[in-house]
C-alpha positions in Angstrom: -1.6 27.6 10.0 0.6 25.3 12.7 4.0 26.3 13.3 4.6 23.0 11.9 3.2 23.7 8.3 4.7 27.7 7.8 7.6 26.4 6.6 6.2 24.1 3.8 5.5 26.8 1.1 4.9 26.1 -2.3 8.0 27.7 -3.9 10.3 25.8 -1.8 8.3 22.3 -1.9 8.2 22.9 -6.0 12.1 22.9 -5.9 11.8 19.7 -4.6 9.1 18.3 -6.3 11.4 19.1 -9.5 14.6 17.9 -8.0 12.2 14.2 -8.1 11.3 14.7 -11.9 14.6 15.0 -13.3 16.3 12.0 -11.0 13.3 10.1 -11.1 12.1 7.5 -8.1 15.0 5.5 -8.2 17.4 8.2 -7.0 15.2 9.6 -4.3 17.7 8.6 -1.9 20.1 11.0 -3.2 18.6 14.0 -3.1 18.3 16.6 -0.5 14.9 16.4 0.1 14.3 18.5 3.7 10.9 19.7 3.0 9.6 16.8 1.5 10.9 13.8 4.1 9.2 16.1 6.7 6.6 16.1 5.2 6.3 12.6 4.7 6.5 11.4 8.6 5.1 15.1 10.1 3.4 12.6 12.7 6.9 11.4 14.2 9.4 14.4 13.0 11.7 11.4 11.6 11.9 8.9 8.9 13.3 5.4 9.2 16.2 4.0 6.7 13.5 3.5 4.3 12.6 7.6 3.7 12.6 7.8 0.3 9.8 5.1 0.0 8.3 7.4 2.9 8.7 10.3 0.4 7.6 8.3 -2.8 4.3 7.2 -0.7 3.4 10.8 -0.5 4.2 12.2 -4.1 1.7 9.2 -4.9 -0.9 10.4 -2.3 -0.7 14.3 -3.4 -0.9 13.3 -7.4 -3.8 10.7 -6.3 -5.9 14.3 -4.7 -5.0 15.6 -8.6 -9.2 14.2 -9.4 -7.9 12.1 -12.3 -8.0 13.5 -16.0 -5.3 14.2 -18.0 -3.6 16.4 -15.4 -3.2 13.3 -13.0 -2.1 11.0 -15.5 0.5 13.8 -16.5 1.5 14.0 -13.1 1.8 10.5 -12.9 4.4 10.1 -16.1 5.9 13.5 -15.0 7.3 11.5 -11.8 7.6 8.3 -12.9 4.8 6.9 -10.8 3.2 5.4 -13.7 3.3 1.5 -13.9 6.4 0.9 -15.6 7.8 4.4 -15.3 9.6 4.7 -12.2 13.3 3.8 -13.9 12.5 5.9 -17.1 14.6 8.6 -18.1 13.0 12.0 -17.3 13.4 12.8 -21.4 10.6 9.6 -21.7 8.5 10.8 -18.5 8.4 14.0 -20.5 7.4 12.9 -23.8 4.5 10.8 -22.6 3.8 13.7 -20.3 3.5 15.8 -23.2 1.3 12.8 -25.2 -1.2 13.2 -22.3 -2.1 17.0 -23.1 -1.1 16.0 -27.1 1.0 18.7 -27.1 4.6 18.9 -28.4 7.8 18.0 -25.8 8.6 21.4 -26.1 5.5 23.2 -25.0 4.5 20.9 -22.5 8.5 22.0 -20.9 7.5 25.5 -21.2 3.8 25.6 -20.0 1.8 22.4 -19.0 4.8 21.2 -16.9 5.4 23.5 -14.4 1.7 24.3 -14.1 1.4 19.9 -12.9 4.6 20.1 -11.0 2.6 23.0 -9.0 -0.7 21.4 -8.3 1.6 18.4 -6.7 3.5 20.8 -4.9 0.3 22.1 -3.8 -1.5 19.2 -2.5 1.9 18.3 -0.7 1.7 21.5 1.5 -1.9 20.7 2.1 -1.0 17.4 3.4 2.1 18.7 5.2 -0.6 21.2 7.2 -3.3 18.0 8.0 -0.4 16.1 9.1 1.2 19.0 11.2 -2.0 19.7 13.1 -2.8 16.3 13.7 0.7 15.7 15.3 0.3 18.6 17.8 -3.4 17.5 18.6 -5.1 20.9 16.9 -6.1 19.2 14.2 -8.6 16.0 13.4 -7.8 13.1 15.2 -7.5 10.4 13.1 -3.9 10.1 12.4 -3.2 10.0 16.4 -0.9 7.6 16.8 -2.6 5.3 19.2 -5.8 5.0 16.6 -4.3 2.3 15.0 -7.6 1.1 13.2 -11.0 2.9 11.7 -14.7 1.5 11.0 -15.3 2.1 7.7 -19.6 1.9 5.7 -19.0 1.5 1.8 -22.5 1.4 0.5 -24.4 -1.6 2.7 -21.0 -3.0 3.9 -18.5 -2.3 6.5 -15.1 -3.0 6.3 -12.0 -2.4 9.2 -9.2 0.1 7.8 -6.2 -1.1 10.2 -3.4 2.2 9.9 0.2 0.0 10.8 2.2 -2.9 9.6 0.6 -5.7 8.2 2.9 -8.3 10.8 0.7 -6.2 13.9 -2.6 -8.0 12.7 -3.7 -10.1 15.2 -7.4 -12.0 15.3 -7.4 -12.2 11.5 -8.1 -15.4 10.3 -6.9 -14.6 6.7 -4.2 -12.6 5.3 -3.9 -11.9 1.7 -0.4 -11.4 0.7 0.7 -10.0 -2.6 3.2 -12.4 -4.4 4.9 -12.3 -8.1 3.8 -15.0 -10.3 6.8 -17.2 -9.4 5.4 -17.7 -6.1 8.6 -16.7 -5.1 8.9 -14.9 -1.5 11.5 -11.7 -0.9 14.3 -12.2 1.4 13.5 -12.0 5.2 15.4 -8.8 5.7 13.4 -6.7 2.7 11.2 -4.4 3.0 7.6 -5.1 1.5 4.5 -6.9 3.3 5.5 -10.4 2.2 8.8 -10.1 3.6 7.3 -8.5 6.6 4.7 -12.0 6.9 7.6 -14.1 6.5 9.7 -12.7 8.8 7.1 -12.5 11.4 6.1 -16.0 10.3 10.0 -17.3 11.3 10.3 -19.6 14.2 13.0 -18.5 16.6 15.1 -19.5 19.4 15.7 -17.9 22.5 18.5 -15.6 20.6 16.0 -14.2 18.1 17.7 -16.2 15.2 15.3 -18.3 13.0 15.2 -22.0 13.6 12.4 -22.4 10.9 11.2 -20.4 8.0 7.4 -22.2 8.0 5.9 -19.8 5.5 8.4 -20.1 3.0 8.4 -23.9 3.0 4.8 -24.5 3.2 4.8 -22.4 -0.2 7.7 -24.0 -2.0 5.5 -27.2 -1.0 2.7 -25.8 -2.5 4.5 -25.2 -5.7 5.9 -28.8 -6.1 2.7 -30.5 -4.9 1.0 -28.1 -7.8 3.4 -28.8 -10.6 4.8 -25.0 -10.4 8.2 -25.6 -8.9 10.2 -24.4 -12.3 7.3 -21.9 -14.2 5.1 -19.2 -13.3 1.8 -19.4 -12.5 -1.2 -17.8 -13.7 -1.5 -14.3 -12.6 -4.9 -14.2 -10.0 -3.3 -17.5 -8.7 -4.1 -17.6 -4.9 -1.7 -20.1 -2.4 -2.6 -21.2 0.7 -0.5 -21.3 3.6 -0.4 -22.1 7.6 0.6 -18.3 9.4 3.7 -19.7 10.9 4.6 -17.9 14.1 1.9 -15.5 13.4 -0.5 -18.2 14.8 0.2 -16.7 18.2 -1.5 -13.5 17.3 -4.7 -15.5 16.0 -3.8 -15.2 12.6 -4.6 -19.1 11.0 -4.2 -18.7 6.8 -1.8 -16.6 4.6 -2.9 -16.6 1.0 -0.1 -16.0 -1.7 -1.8 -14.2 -4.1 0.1 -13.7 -7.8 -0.5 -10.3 -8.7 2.6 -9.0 -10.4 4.8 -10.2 -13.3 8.1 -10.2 -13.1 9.5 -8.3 -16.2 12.6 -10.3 -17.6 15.9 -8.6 -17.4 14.7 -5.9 -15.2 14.2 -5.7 -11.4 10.3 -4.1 -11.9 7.0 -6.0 -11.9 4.2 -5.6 -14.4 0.5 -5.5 -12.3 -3.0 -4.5 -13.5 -5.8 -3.9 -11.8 -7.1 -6.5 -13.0 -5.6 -9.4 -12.0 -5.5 -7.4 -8.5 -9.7 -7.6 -8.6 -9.2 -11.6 -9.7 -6.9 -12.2 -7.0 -9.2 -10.8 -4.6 -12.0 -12.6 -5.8 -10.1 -16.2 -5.6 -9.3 -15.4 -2.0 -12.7 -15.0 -1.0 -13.6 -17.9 -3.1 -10.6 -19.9 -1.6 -11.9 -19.0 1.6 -15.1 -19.8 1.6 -13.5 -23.8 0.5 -11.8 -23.8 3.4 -14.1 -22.3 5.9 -16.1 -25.7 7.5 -12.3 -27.1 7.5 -11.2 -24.9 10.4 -12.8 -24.7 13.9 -14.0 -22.1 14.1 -14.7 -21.9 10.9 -13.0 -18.9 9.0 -14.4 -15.5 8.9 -12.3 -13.2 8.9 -10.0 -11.9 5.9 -7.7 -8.7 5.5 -6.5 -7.3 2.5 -3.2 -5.1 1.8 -3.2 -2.6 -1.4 -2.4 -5.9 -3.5 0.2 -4.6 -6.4 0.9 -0.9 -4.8 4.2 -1.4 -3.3 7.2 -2.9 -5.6 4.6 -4.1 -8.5 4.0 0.1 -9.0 0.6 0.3 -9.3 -0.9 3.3 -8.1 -2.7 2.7 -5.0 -5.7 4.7 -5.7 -6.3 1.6 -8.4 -5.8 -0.9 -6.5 -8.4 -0.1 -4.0 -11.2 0.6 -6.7 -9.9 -2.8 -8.1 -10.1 -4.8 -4.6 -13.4 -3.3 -4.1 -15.3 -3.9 -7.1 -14.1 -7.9 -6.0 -15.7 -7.4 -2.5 -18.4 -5.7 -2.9 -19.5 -8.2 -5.7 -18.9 -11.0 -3.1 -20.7 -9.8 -0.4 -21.6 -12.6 2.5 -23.0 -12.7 6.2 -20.7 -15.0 6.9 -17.4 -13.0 6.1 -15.8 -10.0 7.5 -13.8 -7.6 6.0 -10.4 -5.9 7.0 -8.1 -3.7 4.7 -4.5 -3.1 5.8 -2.2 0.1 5.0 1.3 1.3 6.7 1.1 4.3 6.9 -2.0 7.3 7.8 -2.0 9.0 4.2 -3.0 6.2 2.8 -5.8 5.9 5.0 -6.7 8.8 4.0 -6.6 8.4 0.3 -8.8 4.7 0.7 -11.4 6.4 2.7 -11.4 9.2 0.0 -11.6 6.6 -2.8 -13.9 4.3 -1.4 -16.3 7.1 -0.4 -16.9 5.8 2.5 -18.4 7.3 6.1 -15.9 6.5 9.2 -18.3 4.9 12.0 -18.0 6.1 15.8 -16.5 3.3 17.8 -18.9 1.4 20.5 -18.6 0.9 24.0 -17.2 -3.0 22.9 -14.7 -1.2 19.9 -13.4 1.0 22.3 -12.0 -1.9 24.6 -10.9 -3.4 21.9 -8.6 -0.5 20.7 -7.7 0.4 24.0 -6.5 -3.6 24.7 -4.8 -3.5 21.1 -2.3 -0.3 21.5 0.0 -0.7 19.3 -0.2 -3.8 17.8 -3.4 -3.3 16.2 
């Protein structure tokens, strides 16, 4: 074991891990979490401001390795990761923890419980050890830092797994961006991929302060010229819009797509997976309309985990649900991209997808090596 992972032991990650289920996601950020913001960023040895989505990013990674069943689906109302659970009070996470085994509240507290609050403890020190190792260099290198991107076969299709923020994309034509069904884009400042695309969209001056907000207007267009301006739209609902600023990185297309539902008097979203697989589908649809219109014509789209950041859906669902879109929509004439943050869940939509990582060629390897950073 790395020096790095020795001191991620069960016992002492369990503690943790139990500290979550009785505060629940929502109150992540006051806990003292040592072991488990570690392991969360064991790549850098520190977290950003935003550590307990860090943290919440892994739970849902280890409980995803759970191999589904009842046990997983325990996990996931044990922690609140369920959709709709993550501001429920741990007595509720309990009882329909408890309904998953159909088992009384009381037994599952005294057997079933601790036994699922281990096996994520588990997987978290397994994950702690891959990340450890691959920090140091002793261990696969995937995760290295300067790999920013993979080549991924699914079946008789390949698809580009980029590993960094979605606002580093550059020579996409089309980027899918998750929206609620009001169409209705997050402040510039927040923390979520269509705040990231419309901040990086932003015109500014010479100060860095925005002089234009194109992305956000071109949508608000959309909705008047659509009749939306003051109701929701359908969920699946796909808007098109010009990239903004991101044009200089070869980007040409953003497509709003309305995958979670807003639920009234609350600040949490409602998403299944499957408006997430009809979304998908009207964006390749979409972009197949448009193609001829642009010169070159458009060929290139990349998706993000549609629905597994605020809208809670676990992101182990909304791959399958994104895939069975694009693999029923296969074409020559397209080529696919998927988008995620952060290296465990690369991981986990490689593990998902089943698919085999291809070696780069001689013309990839330029390529990464030109990108660095910025994918």
């Amino acid at each position: 074991m790395s020096p790095g992972a020795a001191e991620f032991e069960v016992a002492s990650v369990l503690r943790e891990v139990k500290m979550v289920r009785v505060e629940g996601l929502v109150r992540i950020r006051d806990l003292d979490l040592p072991l488990l913001r570690r392991a969360a960023a064991p790549h850098s040895g520190a977290l950003t401001d935003a550590w307990p989505v860090e943290v919440e990013d892994l739970l849902r990674v280890a409980v995803a390795r759970l191999g589904g069943g009842t046990l997983q689906t325990a996990a996931e109302f044990t922690l609140g990761l369920a959709p709709g659970m993550r501001d429920r009070p741990a007595a509720d996470r309990r009882r329909l923890a408890a309904r998953a085994y159909s088992v009384s509240v009381e037994r599952f507290r005294k057997s079933q419980e601790e036994m699922v609050l281990g096996q994520i403890a588990e997987q978290v020190c397994w994950l702690a050890g891959v990340g450890a190792r691959r920090a140091t260099g002793t261990g696969p290198a995937l995760l290295a830092p300067h790999l920013q991107h993979r080549f991924l076969r699914v079946g008789p299709l390949d698809v580009t797994l980029h590993v960094h923020p979605v606002e580093l994309l550059r020579n996409v034509d089309v980027i899918v961006s998750p929206a609620n069904t009001h169409l209705a884009l997050p402040e510039i400042f927040k923390a979520s991929v269509p705040a990231a695309l419309r901040r990086a969209g932003a015109v500014r001056d010479a100060r860095g302060d925005v002089t234009h907000d194109p992305v956000h207007e071109e949508l608000d267009e959309w909705r008047r010229k659509n009749g939306v301006s003051g109701r929701p739209v359908l969920p699946g609902t796909v808007a098109p819009t010009g990239p903004g600023a991101l044009a200089a990185r070869g980007v040409r297309r953003i497509y709003h797509a309305a995958v979670t539902v807003p639920r009234p008097g609350t600040n949490d979203y409602d998403v299944t997976p499957q408006d997430v697989a009809g979304a998908a589908a009207r964006a390749l649809a979409l972009m197949d309309e448009e193609r001829d219109a642009h010169d070159p014509p458009l060929r290139t789209i990349c998706f993000p985990l549609l629905g597994a950041g605020r809208g809670g859906l676990p992101p182990q669902y909304s791959v399958s649900a994104l895939w069975s879109a694009l693999a029923a929509d296969p074409t020559a004439d397209r080529e696919l991209h998927l988008v995620v943050r952060r290296p465990l869940l690369a991981e986990l939509v490689t593990e998902v997808l089943g698919a085999t990582q291809q070696p780069l060629n001689a013309a990839e390897s330029a390529e990464s090596a030109g990108e660095g950073a910025c994918g």
